[in-house]
C-alpha positions as CSV (number, residue, x, y, z in Angstrom):
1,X,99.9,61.8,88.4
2,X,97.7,63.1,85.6
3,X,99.0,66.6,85.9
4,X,102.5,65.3,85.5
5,X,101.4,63.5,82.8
6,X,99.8,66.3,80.9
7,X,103.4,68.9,81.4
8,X,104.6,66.4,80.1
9,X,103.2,65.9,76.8
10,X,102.8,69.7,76.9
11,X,106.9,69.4,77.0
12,X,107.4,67.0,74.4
13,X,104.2,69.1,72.1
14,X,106.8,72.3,72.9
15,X,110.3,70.4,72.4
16,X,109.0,68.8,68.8
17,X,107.2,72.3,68.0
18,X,110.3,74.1,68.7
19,X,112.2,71.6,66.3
20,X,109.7,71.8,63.5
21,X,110.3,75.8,63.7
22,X,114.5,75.4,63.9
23,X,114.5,73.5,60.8
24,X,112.2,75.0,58.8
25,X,114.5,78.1,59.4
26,X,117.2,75.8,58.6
27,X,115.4,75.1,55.1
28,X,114.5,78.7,54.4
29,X,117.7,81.0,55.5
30,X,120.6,77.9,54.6
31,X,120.2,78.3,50.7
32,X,120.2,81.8,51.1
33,X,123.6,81.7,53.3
34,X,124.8,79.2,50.7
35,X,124.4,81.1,47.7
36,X,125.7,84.4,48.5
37,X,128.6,82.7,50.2
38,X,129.5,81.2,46.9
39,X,128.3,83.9,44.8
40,X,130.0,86.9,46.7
41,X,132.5,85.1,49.6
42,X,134.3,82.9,47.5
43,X,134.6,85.8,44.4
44,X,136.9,87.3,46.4
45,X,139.4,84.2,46.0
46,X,140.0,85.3,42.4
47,X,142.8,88.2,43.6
48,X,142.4,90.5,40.7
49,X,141.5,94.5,40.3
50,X,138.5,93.3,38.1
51,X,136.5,91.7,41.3
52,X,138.1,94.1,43.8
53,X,136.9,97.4,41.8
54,X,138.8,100.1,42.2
55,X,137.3,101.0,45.3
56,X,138.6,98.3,47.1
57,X,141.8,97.1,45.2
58,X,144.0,99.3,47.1
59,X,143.4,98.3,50.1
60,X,142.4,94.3,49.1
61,X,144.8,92.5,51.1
62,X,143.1,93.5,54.3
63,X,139.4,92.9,52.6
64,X,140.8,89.3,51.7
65,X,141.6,88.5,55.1
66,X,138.6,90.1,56.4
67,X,136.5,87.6,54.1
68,X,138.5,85.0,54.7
69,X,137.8,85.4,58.4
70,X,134.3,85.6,57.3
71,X,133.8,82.5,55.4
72,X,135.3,80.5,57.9
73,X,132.7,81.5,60.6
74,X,130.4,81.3,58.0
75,X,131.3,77.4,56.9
76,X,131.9,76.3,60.9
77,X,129.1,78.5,62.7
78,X,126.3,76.0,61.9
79,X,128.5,72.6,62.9
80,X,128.4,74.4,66.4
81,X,124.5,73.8,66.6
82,X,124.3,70.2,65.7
83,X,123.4,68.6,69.0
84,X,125.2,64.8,68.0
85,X,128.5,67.0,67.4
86,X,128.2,67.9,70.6
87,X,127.0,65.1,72.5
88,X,129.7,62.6,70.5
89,X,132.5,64.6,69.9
90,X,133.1,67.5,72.6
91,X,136.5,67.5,71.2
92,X,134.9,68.8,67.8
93,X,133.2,71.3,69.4
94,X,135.4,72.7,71.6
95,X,138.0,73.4,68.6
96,X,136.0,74.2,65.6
97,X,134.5,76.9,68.2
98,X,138.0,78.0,69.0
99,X,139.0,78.4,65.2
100,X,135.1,80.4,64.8
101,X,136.0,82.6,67.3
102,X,139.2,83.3,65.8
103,X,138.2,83.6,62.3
104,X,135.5,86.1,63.6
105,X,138.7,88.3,65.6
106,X,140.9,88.3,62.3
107,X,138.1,89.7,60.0
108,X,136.8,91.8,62.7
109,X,140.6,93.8,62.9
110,X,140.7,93.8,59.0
111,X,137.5,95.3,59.3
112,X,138.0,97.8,61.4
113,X,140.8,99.3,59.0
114,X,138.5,99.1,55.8
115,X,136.2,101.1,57.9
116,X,138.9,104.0,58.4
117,X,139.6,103.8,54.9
118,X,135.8,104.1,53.5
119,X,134.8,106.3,51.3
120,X,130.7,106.5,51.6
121,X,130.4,109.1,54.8
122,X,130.6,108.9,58.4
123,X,127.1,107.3,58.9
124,X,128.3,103.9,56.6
125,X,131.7,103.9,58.1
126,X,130.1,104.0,61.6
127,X,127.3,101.3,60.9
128,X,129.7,99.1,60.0
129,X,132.4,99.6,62.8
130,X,129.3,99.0,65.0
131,X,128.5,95.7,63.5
132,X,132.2,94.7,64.2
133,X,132.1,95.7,67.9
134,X,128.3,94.1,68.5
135,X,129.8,90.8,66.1
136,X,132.9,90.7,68.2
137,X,131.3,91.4,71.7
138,X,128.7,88.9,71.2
139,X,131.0,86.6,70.4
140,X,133.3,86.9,73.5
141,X,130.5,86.9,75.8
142,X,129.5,83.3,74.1
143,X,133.5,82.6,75.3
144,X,133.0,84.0,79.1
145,X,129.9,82.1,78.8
146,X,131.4,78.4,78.3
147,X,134.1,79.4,80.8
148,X,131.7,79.9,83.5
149,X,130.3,76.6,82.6
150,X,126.4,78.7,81.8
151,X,125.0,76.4,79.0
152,X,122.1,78.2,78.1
153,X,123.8,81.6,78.0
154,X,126.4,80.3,76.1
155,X,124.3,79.0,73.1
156,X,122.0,82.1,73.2
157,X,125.1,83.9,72.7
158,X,126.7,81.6,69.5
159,X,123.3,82.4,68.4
160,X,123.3,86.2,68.2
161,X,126.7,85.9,67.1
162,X,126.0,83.7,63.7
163,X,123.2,86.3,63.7
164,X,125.7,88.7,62.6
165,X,128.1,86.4,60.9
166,X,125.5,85.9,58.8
167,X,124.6,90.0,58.7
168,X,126.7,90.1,55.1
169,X,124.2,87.9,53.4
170,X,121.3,89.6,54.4
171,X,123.2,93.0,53.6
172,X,123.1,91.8,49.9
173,X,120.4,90.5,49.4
174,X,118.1,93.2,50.7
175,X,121.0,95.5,48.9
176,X,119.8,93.4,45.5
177,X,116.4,93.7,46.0
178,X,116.3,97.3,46.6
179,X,118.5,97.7,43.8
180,X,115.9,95.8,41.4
181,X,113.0,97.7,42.7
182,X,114.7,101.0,42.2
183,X,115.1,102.2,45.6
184,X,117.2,104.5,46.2
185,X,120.6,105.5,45.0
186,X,123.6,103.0,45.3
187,X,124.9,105.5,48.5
188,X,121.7,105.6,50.2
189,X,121.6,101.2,50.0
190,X,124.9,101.0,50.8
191,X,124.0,103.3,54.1
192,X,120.8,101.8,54.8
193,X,122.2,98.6,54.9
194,X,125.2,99.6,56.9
195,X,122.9,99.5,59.5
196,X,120.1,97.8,58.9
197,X,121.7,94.4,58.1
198,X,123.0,93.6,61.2
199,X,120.8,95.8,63.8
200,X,117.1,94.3,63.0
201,X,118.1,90.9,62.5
202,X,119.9,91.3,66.0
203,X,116.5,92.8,67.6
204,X,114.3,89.9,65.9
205,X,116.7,87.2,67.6
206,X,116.6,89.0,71.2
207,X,113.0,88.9,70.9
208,X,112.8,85.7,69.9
209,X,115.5,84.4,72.6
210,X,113.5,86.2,75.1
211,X,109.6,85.2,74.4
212,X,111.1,81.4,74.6
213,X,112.5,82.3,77.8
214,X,109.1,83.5,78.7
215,X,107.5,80.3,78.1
216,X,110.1,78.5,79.9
């Protein structure tokens, strides 16, 4: 009795630990996601040659619809992890996770032809038509997942997948900050960050996913 007693509390000590941690990365990464949403996703609303650039104007319809695709993952992705959504309206869910994986299909496709069309070497092109394939594939498997009724595969999946929804924010803002220490020339960023956006956070959420297995 006083062994089951003390998992116990050791459960609750884990479950209100684990919740502490969630939204204190809630209250550190959310502005963040927030501000270069605004800043950078919704600049792109303004259809002109002057936010485009020339480097992208002649080919902006397909970057609009790629962000497009993006923001809406973006804005629906974190309704997916509120647990009274879920518990109270499975409805919700089930379609605002129907119109995220959608979104993330669309921009995935438009990005795959800005990719073909880029102008910053095979390395950059290839970093980023790796990010769609990983973004994609994660995203499917969080489908399959559901479908086979596996709970806890399904939301470690939606995980790694906003992960990389997310991967644009964190490619500018590390892109900024190089930029205003003077790192680098605007190719080598734009290369580094091709690949680096997308492919550490990925690794710091596997091993993250997998330690709390672990303790499980």
């Amino acid at each position: 009795m006083v062994n089951k007693t003390l998992t116990k509390k050791r459960e609750n000590i884990t479950v209100n630990y684990n919740r502490v941690v969630s939204w204190l990365l809630v209250a550190l990464v959310a502005p963040v996601i927030l501000y270069y949403t605004w800043t950078r996703g919704f600049a792109y609303l303004n259809f002109s040659r002057e936010v485009y650039t020339d480097y992208f104007w002649y080919r902006a319809p397909w970057l609009l619809v790629h962000v497009l695709g993006g923001l809406v993952a973006t804005l629906t992705g974190p309704i997916q992890f509120i647990p009274a959504i879920r518990a109270r309206n499975p409805a919700l869910h089930r379609n605002l996770g129907k119109v995220y994986l959608g979104s993330i299909a669309v921009a995935t496709l438009a990005s795959f032809y800005l990719v073909t069309t880029a102008q910053l070497g095979m390395v950059y092109a290839v970093g980023l038509a790796m990010l769609g394939i990983v973004w994609s594939g994660t995203s499917g498997m969080a489908y399959f997942s559901i479908r086979k009724g596996n709970l806890r595969m399904h939301k470690e999946w939606m995980i790694k997948s906003y992960v990389l929804t997310a991967s644009f924010v964190s490619f500018r803002f590390v892109e900024d900050l190089l930029a205003r220490m003077d790192l680098g020339t605007f190719v080598d960023r734009k290369v580094l960050m091709a690949w680096a956006c997308w492919a550490i956070p990925f690794f710091i959420t596997e091993v993250v996913l997998q330690y709390r297995r672990m303790m499980r």
